[in-house]
C-alpha positions in Angstrom: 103.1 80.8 196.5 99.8 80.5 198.7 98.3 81.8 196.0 99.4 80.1 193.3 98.2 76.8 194.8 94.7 76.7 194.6 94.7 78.4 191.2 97.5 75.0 190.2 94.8 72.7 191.7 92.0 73.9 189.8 94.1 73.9 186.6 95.1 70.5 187.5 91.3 69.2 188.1 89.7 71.0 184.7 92.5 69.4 183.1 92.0 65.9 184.4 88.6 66.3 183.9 89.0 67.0 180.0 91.3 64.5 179.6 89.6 61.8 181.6 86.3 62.8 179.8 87.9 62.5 176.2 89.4 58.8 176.5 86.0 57.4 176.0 85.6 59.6 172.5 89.0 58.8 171.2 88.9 54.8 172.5 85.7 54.9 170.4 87.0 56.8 167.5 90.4 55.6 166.9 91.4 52.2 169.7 88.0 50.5 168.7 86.2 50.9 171.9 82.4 49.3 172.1 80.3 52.9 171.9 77.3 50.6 173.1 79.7 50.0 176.3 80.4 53.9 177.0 76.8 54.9 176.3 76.0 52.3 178.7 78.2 53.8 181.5 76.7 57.4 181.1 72.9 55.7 181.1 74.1 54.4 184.8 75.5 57.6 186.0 72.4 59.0 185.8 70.3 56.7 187.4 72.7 56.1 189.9 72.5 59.6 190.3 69.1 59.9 190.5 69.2 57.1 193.3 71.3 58.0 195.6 69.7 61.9 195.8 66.5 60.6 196.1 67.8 58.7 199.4 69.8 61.5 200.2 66.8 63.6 199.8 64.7 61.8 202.7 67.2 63.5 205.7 66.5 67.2 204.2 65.7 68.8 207.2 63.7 72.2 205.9 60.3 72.6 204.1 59.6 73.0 200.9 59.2 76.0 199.0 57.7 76.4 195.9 57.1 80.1 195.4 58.4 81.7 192.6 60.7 79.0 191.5 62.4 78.3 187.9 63.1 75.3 188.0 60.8 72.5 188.9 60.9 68.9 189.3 59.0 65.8 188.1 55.7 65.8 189.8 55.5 69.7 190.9 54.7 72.7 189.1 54.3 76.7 188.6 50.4 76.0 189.9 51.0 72.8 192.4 48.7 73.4 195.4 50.7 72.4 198.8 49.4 72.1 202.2 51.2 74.5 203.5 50.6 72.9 207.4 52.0 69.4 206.0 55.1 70.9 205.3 56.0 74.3 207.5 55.7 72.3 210.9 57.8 71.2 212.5 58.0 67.6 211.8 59.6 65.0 214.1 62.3 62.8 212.6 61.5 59.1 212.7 62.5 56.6 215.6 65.3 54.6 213.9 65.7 52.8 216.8 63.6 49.8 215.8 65.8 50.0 212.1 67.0 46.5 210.6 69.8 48.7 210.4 72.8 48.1 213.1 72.6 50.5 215.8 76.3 51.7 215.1 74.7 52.6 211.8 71.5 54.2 213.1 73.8 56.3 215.6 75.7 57.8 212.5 73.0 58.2 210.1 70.9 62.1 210.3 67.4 62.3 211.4 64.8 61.0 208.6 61.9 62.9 207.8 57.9 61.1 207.3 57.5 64.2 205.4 60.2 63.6 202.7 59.1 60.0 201.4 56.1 61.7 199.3 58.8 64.1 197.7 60.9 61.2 196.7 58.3 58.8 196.0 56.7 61.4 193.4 60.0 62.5 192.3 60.9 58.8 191.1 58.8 59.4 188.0 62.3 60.5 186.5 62.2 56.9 185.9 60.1 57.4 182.4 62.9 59.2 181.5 65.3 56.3 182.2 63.1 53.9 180.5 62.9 56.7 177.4 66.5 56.6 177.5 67.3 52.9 177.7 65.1 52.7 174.5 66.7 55.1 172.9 70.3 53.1 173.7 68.2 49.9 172.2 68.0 51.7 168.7 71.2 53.1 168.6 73.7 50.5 169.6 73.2 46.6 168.8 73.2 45.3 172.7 73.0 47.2 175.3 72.2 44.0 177.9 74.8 42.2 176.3 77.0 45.5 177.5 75.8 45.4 181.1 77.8 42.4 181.5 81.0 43.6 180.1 83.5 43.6 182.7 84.3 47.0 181.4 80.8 48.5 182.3 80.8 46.7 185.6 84.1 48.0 186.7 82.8 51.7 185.5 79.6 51.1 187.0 81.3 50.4 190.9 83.7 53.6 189.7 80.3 55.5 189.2 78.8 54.4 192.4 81.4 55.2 194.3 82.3 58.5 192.8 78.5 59.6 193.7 78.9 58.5 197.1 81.9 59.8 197.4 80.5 63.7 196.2 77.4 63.5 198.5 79.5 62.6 201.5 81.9 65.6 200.5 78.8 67.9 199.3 76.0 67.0 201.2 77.1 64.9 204.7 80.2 66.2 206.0 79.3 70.0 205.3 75.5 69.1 206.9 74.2 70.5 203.9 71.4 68.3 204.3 70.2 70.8 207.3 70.0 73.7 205.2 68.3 72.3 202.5 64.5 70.7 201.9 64.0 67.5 200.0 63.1 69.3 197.0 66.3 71.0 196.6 68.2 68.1 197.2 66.4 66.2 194.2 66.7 69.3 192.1 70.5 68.9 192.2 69.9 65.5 190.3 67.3 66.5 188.4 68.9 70.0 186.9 71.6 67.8 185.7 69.0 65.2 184.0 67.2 68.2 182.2 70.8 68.6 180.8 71.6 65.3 179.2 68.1 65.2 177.8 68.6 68.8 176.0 71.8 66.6 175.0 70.2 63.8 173.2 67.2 65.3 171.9 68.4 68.3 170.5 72.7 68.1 170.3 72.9 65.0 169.3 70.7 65.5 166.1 72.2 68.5 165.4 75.9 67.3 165.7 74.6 63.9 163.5 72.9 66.6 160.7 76.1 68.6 160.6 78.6 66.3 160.9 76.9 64.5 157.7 76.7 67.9 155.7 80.6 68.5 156.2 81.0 65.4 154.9 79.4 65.2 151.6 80.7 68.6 151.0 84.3 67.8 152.0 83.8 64.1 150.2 84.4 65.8 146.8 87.5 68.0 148.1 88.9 64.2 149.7 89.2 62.8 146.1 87.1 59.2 146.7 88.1 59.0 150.8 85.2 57.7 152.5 83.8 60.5 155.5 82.1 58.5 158.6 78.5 58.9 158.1 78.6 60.3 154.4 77.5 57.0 153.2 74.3 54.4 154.2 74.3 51.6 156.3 77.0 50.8 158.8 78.5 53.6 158.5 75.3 55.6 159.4 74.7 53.7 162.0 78.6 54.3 163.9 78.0 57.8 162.9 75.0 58.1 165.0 76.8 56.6 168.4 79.9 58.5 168.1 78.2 61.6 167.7 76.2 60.8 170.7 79.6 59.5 172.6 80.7 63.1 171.9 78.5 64.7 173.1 77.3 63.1 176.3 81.3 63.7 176.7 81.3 67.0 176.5 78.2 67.2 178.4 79.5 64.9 181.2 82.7 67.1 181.5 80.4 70.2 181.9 78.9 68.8 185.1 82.1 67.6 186.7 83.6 70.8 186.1 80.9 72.6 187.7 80.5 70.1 190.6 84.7 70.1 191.2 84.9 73.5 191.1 81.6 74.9 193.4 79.8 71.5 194.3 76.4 71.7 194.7 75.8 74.6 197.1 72.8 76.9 195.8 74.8 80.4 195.7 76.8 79.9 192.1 76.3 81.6 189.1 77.5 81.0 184.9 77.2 77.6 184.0 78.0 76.0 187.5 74.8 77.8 188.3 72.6 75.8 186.0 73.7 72.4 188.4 73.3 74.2 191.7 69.7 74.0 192.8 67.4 77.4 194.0 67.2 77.7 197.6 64.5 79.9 198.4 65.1 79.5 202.3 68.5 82.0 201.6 66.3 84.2 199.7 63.7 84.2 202.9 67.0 84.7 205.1 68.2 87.8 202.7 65.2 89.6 202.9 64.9 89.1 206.6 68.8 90.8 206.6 67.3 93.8 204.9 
């Protein structure tokens, strides 16, 4: 029976995690839903993401590495030049003491790192992205300020915010993850997951609009006159083109919460989940010191 428990839970989480993850594709596709709304809330996820690891990022405690890397985020690359002085020393947090912050607060919070604001303040370019992405929204559905003030988006935005502070308390405070990893990493974990949903919408979303109209003008003649979503101009076009991209960021979305419910983000997974989990070349250091 000990057993059989965790194996229930994790059948219990990959199921609400399907099933929470396809209420926004069938409230769109059959109750009526506002897609402009849902694509919306996905557009914040990520840059609420990207926000709160980029402040998480500033109490990494190690350096960074960059050799022989695979992955690599905004503002680095395969032939970025580092001074390796600025960050292999051992670096003294900051004196909060003289913080706006309350002192309960300053008591609680881990050491900050000088060294860490230039990796977060270069990693913030992600923000191109965001703007690329909100433009994107602006073609494809008729509003999207008008959706920022739906109650529905704001109540799924606070959901959002509070789910992500929620995982890095669980993933990155509590566990003191934040010791074992450098600022790059802990960007990285956002990041990997960026990479993702853009792969999503440039290339899945296309592909799942092409082939979705194809089935549909062959299956039109086979339907005897029944109109097929998409197989015709104009409107129908047009919802075609944000359903297909409700689906997908869906099926994307439920992708990453599988993989974050069921390893986190600690840097030893593999599969799928493994994709999400950023490199951690100070475990490879510590593995080759074993041997």
């Amino acid at each position: 029976m000990a057993l059989q428990r965790p194996t229930n839970r994790r059948w219990l989480a990959t199921t609400l995690i399907l099933v929470s993850n396809a209420v926004p594709v069938a409230g769109v596709a059959i109750l009526g839903w506002r897609a402009s709304e849902i694509l919306v809330l996905y557009w914040i996820e990520v840059v609420v993401m990207v926000a709160a690891y980029s402040v998480a990022a500033l109490f990494a405690k190690q350096p960074i590495v960059l050799e022989d890397r695979e992955f690599y985020i905004v503002g680095y690359g395969r032939y970025e030049e580092i001074n390796e002085d600025r960050w292999n020393d051992g670096s003294e947090p900051l004196d909060l003491s003289e913080s706006v912050l309350p002192d309960i607060v300053n008591s609680r919070l881990p050491p900050i790192y000088r060294r860490n604001f230039a990796v977060v303040g270069r990693s913030l370019a992600i923000v191109l992205f965001l703007a690329m992405l909100w433009a994107y929204l602006s073609n494809v559905v008729s509003s999207p300020m008008a959706a920022l003030g739906s109650p529905t988006v704001i109540l799924g935005a606070t959901a959002l915010c509070t789910s992500q502070l929620a995982e890095l308390r669980r993933e990155y405070f509590a566990p003191n993850t934040y010791e074992d990893w450098s600022a790059y990493m802990t960007i990285e974990a956002a990041q990997r997951v960026v990479a993702f949903y853009i792969v999503l919408g440039v290339a899945v979303v296309p592909v799942t609009i092409i082939g979705i109209l194809v089935l549909g003008l062959l299956l039109d003649p086979a339907l005897d006159g029944v109109v097929i979503p998409g197989s015709v101009g104009g409107t129908a076009g047009a919802d075609l083109s944000v359903l297909a991209a409700v689906v997908v960021f869906a099926a994307g979305k439920a992708a990453v919460d599988w993989s974050r419910r069921s390893v986190g983000i600690r840097a030893d997974a593999g599969g799928l989940a493994g994709w999400f989990t950023p490199e951690n070349p100070h475990l490879r250091e510590w593995e080759q010191e074993r041997r």
